[in-house]
C-alpha positions as CSV (number, residue, x, y, z in Angstrom):
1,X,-42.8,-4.7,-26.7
2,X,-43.5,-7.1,-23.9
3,X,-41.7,-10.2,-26.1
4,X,-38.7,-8.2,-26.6
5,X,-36.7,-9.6,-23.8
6,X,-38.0,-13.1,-24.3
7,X,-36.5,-12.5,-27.9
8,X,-33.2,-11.0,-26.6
9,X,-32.9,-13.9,-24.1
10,X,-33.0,-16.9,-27.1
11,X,-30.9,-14.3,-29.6
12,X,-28.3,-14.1,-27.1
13,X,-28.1,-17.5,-26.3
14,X,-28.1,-19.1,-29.6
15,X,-24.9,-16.9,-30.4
16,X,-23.6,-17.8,-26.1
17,X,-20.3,-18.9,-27.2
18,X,-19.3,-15.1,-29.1
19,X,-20.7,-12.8,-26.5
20,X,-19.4,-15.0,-23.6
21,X,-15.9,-13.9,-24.5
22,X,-17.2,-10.3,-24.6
23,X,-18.6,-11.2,-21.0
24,X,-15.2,-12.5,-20.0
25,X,-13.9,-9.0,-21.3
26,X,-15.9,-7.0,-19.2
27,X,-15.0,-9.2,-16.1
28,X,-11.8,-9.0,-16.2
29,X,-12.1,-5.6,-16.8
30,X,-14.4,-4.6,-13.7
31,X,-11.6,-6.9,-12.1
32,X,-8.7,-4.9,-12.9
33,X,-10.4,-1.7,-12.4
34,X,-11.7,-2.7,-8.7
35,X,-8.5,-4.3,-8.0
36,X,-6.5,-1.4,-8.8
37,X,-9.2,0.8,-7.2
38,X,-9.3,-1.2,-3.6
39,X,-5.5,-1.3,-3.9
40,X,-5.0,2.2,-4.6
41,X,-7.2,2.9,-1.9
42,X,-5.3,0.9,0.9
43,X,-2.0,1.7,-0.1
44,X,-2.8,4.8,0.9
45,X,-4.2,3.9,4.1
46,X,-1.0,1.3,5.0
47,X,0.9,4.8,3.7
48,X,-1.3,7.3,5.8
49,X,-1.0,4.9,9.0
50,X,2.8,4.0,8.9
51,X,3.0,6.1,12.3
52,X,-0.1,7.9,14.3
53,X,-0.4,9.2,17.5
54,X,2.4,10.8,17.0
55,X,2.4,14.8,17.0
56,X,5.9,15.7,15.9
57,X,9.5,14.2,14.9
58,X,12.4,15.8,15.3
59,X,15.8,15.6,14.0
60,X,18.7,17.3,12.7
61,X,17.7,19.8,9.9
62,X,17.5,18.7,6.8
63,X,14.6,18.3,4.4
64,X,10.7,17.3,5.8
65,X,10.4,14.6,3.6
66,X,14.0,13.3,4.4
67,X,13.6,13.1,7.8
68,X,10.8,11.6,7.4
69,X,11.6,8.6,5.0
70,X,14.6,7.9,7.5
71,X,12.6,7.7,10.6
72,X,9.3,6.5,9.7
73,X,10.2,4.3,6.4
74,X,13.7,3.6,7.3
75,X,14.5,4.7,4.0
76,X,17.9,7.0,3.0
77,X,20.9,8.1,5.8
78,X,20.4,11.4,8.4
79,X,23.0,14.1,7.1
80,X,23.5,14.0,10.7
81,X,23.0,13.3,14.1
82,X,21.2,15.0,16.9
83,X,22.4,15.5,20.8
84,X,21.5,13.4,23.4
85,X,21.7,16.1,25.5
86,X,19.3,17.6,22.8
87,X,16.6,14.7,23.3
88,X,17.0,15.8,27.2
89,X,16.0,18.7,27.0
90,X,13.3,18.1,24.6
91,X,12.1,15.5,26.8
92,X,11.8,18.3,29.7
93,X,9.8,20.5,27.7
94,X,6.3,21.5,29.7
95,X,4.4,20.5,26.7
96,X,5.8,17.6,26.0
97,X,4.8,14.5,27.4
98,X,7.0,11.2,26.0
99,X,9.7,11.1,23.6
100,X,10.7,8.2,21.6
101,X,14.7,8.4,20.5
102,X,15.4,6.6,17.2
103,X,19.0,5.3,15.7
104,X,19.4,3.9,12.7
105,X,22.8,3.2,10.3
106,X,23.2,-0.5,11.1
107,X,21.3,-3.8,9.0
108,X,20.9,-7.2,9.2
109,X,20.7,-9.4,5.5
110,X,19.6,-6.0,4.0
111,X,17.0,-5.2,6.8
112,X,17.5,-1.8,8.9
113,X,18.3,-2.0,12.6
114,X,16.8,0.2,14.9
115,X,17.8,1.4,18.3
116,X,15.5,2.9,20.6
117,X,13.9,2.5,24.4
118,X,11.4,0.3,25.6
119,X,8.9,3.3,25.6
120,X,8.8,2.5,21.5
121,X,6.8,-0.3,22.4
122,X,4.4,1.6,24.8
123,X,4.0,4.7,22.5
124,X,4.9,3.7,19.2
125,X,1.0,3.9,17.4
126,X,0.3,3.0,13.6
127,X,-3.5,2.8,11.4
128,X,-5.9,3.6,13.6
129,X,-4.0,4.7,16.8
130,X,-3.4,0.2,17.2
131,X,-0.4,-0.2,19.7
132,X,2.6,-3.0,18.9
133,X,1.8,-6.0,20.2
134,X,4.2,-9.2,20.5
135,X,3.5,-12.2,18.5
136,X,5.6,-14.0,20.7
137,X,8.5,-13.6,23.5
138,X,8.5,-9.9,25.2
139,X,10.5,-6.6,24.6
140,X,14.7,-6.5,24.8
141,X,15.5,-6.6,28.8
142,X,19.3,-7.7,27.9
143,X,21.9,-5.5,26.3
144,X,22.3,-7.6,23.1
145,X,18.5,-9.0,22.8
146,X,16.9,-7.9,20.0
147,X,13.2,-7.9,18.8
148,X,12.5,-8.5,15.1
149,X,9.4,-7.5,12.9
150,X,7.0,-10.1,11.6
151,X,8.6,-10.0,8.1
152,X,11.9,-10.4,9.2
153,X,11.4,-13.6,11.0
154,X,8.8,-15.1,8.4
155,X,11.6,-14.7,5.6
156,X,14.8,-15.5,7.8
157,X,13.0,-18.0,9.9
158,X,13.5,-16.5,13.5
159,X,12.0,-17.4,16.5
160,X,12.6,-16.7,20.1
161,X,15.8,-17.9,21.3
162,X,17.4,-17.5,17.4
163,X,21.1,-16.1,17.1
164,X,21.7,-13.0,14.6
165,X,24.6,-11.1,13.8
166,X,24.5,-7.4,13.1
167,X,26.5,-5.1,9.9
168,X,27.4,-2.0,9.8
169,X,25.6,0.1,7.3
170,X,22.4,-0.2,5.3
171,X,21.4,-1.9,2.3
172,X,21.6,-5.9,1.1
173,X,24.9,-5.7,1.3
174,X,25.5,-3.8,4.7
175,X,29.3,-3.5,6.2
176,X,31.4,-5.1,8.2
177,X,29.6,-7.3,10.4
178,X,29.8,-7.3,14.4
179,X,30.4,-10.8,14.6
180,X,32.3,-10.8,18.1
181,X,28.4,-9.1,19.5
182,X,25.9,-11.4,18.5
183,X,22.3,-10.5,19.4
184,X,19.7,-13.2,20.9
185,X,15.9,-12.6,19.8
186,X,13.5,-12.2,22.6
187,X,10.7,-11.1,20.6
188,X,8.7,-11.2,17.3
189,X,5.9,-8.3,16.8
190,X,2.8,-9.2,15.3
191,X,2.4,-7.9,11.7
192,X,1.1,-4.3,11.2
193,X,1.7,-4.0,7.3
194,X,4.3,-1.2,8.4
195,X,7.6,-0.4,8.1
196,X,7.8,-1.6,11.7
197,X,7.4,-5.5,10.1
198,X,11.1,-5.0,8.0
199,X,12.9,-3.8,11.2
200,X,15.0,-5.0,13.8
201,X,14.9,-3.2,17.0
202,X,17.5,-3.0,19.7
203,X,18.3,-1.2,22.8
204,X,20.2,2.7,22.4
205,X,23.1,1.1,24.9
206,X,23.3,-2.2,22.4
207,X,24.2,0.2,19.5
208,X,27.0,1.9,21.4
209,X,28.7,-1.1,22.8
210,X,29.1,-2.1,19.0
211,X,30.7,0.6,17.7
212,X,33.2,0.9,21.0
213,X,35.7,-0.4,18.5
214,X,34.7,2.1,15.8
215,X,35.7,5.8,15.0
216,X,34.7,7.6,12.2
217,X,32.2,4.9,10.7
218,X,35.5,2.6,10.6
219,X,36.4,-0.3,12.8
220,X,40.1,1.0,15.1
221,X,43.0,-1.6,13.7
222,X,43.9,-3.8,16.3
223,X,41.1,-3.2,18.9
224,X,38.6,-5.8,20.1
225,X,36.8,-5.6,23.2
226,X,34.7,-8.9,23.8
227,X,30.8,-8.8,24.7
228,X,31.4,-9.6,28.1
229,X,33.4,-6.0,28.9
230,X,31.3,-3.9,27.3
231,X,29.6,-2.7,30.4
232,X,32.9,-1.0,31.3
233,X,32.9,0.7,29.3
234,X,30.4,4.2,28.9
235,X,27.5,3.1,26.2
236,X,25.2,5.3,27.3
237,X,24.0,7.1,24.2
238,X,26.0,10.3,22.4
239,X,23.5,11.1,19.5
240,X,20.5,9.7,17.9
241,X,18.7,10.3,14.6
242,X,15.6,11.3,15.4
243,X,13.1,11.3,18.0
244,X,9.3,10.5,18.3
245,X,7.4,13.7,20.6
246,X,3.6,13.3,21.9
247,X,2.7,16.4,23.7
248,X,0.5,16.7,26.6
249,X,-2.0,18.9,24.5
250,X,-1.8,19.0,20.7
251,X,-2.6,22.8,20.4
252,X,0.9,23.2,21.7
253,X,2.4,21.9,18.9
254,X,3.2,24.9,16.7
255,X,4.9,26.7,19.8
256,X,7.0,23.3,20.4
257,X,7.7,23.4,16.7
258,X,9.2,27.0,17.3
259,X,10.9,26.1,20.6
260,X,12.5,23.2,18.0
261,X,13.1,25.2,15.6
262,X,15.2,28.0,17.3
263,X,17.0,25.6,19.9
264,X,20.3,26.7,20.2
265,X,22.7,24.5,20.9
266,X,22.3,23.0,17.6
267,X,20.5,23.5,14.6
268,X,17.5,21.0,14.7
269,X,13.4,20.8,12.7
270,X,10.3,19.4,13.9
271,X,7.7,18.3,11.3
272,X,3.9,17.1,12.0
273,X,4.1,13.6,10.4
274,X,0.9,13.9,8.8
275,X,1.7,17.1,6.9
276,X,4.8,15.7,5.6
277,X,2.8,12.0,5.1
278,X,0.5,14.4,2.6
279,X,3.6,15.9,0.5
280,X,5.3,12.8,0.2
281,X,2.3,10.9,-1.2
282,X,2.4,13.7,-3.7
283,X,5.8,12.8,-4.8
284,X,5.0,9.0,-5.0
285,X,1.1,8.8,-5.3
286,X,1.5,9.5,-9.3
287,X,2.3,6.0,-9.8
288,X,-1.6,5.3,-8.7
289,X,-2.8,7.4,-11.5
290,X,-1.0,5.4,-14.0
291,X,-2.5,2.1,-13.0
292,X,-6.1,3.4,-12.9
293,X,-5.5,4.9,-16.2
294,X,-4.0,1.5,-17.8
295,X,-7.1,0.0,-15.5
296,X,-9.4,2.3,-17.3
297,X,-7.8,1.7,-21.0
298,X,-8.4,-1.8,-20.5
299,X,-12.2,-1.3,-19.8
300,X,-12.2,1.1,-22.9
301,X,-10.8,-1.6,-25.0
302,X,-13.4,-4.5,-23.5
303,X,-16.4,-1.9,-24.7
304,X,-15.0,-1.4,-27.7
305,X,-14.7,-5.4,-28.3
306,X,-18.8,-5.5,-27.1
307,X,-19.4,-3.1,-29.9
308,X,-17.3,-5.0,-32.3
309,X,-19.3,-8.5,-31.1
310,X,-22.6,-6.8,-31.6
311,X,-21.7,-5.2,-35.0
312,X,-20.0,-7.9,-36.5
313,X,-23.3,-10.3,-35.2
314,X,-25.4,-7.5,-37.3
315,X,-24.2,-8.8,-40.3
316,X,-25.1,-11.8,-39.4
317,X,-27.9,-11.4,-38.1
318,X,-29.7,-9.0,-40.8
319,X,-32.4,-12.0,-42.1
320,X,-33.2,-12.2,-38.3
321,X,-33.8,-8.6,-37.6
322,X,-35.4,-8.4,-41.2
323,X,-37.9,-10.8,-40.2
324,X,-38.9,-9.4,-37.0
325,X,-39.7,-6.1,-38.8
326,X,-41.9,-7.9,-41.5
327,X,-43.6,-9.4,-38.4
328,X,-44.7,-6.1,-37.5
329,X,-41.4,-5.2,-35.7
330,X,-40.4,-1.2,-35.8
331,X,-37.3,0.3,-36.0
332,X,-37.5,1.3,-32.0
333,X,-38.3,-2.5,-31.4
334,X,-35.3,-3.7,-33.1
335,X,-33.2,-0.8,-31.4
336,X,-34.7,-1.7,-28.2
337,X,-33.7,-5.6,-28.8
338,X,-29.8,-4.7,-29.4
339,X,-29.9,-2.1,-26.9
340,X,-31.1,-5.0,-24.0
341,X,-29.3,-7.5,-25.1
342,X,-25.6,-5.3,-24.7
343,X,-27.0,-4.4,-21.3
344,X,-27.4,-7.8,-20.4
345,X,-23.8,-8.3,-21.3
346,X,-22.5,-5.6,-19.6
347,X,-24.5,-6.4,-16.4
348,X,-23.3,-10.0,-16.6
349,X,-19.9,-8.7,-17.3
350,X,-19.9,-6.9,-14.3
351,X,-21.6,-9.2,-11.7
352,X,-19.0,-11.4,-12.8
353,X,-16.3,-9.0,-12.3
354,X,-17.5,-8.2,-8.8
355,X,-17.4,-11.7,-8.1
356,X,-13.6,-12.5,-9.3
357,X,-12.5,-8.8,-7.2
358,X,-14.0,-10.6,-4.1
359,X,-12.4,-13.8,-4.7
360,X,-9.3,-12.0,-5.4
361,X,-8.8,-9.9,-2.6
362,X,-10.1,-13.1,0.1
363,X,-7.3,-15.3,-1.9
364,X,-4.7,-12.8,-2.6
365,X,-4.9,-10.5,0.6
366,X,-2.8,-12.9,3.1
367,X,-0.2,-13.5,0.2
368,X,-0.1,-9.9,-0.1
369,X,0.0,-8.5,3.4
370,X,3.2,-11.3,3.5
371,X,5.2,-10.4,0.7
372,X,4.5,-6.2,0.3
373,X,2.9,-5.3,3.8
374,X,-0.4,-4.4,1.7
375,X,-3.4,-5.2,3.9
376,X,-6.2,-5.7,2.0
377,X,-9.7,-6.2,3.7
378,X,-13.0,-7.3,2.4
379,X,-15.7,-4.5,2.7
380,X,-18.4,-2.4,1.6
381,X,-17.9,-1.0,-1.9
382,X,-16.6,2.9,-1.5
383,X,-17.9,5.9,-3.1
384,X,-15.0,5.7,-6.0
385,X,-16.0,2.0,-6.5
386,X,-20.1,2.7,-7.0
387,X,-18.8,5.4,-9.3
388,X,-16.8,2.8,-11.4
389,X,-19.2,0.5,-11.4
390,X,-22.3,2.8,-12.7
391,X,-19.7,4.2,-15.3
392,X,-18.7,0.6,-16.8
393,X,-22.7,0.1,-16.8
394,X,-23.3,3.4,-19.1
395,X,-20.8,3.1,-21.1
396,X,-21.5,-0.4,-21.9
397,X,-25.3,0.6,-22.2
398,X,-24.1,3.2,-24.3
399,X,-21.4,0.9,-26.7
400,X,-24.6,-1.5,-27.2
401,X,-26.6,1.6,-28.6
402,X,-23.9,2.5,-31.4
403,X,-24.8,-0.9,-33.5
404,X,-28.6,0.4,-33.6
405,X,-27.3,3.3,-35.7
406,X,-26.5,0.5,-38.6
407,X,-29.4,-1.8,-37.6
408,X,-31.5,1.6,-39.1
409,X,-29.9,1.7,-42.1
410,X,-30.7,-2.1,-43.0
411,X,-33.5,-2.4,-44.9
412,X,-35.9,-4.7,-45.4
413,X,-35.7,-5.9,-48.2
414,X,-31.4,-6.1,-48.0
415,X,-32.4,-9.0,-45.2
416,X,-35.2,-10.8,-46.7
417,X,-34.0,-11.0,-50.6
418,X,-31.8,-13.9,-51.2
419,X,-27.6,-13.8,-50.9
420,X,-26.0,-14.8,-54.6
């Protein structure tokens, strides 16, 4: 029993070229299914950390999921507006400690504007409570300065001191543009893999003095009012979209969610961002469950070409095996031989799978966190990943067990007589 491995080792290696594709299988298999895994898993995490530190968003009512695609995700268009006067009196609340107003409806080369105050860049938190920080230049001072994301100014170019012109509307093709009020960016944020990186923020007053011109989401024939005389003009804000709340203690938040909720003057919701996070993953997490299942197909169909490998080598191999039981070789020794010998493929397969998803994710996470905002980082295998691992191992263990069920049913002579 104590040569059987030496005897798997030589077996194995005289046949190299045959079950190094099967090893190639199984890597790329263990790939795919800890790529899809680590993916899965951060996608999530960039999806679960697109806003914290924030206890509650209000708008106008509409749907908990809408209102939160529009002001987290930038995604979609608010039925409608709510007050300023409305985000006043929200801001005086006794539990609440900041608000952050939010207004959106305007693009630039099919990336959403938003307005807001400076205090976006003091309260605004994402991942792990992290705070905005500036890559370069500082936070709009000036009416038309603008501060762009880090994606917007790695695909358009900007920098500091660049010239950009505004549209109305959403989408790649936006609206009529606001040519006559062009905007000067002061400042690029550093890259959180959030929505934040696709935006374009201005001031509240910047997006009221250009739409002085404009009544009913149309530009008024006729009227222009240059740059320069737009501070005559009132620009404080009218309405806003939403509006970020932190509270001075978080076990107030249900009784500001009330207050919110029956607010008279208008008809407005409040939603905890994480609760509505959770629903809306439920909507769009299915997608994750189809990749791990093609992930998982894929691994099913690189066993099933180990047991194939080892089954069609049995034929080949039935002189060999019938040898070894003429030397004194029993049945459990020969089933022990095939059994080690797909082990050690799997296990190779694996280790070599491991190695590719570590080289992956170290070469593909930068181009990655570029193009999709997915932040990929190199760590300790999780709990689901262990589980993958061990499974690939048994089942591989297991595939390399089925060919002993034929190996018992060769006989001895069958490999020793001669072929005609």
């Amino acid at each position: 029993m104590n040569a059987i491995p030496g005897i798997a080792w030589r077996s194995a290696w005289n046949r190299r070229f045959t079950l190094g594709l099967t090893v190639l299988s199984i890597a790329l298999a263990t790939f795919l299914l800890l790529g899809v895994e680590r993916i899965r898993t951060e996608l999530r995490d960039n999806f679960s950390s697109s806003v914290s530190g924030t206890d509650l968003i209000v708008g106008p009512r509409t749907g908990s999921t809408q209102l939160l695609l529009y002001a987290v995700f930038r995604i979609g268009a608010a039925t409608n507006n709510m007050q300023w006067k409305s985000v006043q009196a929200l801001a005086a609340h006794p539990g609440v400690d900041w608000v952050v107003p939010l207004s959106l409806g305007d693009s630039h080369r099919g990336f959403p504007v938003l307005a807001t105050t400076k205090a976006y860049f003091e309260r605004f938190r994402y991942g792990n409570r992290q705070s905005l920080a500036l890559r370069e230049g500082e936070p709009f001072a000036g009416l038309f300065d603008a501060v762009v994301g880090a994606e917007v100014a790695d695909r358009l170019g900007y920098r500091v001191g660049s010239r950009i012109t505004l549209a109305h509307g959403s989408g790649e093709l936006g609206g009529a543009e606001h040519a006559d009020k062009p905007f000067t960016v002061v400042g690029v944020l550093a890259r959180t893999g959030t929505p934040v990186d696709r935006t374009v923020h201005i001031g509240l007053e910047a997006m009221e003095a250009i739409h002085l011109e404009w009544m009913g989401g149309a530009p008024m024939p006729g009227l222009k009012i240059p740059a320069e005389q737009v501070r005559k003009f009132d620009i404080a804000p009218k309405t806003v979209t939403a509006a970020l709340v932190g509270l001075k203690n978080r076990a107030a938040v249900f009784a500001v969610q009330r207050w919110v909720s029956t607010y008279a003057p208008e008809p407005l919701m409040a939603i905890l961002p994480g609760v509505a996070l959770d629903e809306l993953w439920r909507v769009v997490g299915v997608a994750e469950n189809a990749l791990l299942l093609m992930s998982a197909l894929v691994a099913l169909v690189s066993l099933a070409g180990l047991v194939s490998v080892v089954m069609a080598g049995l034929g080949e191999r039935r002189r060999e095996l019938a040898v070894l039981r003429a030397v004194g070789a029993s049945l459990r020794h020969v089933l022990a031989l095939l059994a080690l010998e797909g082990a050690f493929v799997t296990v190779l397969g694996i280790a070599l799978g491991v190695v590719l998803a570590v080289l992956g994710i170290a070469g593909l996470s930068p181009w990655l966190q570029a193009q999709y905002g997915i932040a990929l980082q190199l760590s300790a295998p999780t709990a689901n990943e262990w589980m993958l691992l061990a499974s690939l191992l048994a089942a591989g263990w297991i595939a390399s067990l089925l060919p002993g069920v034929r190996a018992y049913r060769l006989s001895l002579a069958d490999g020793l007589s001669p072929r005609i």
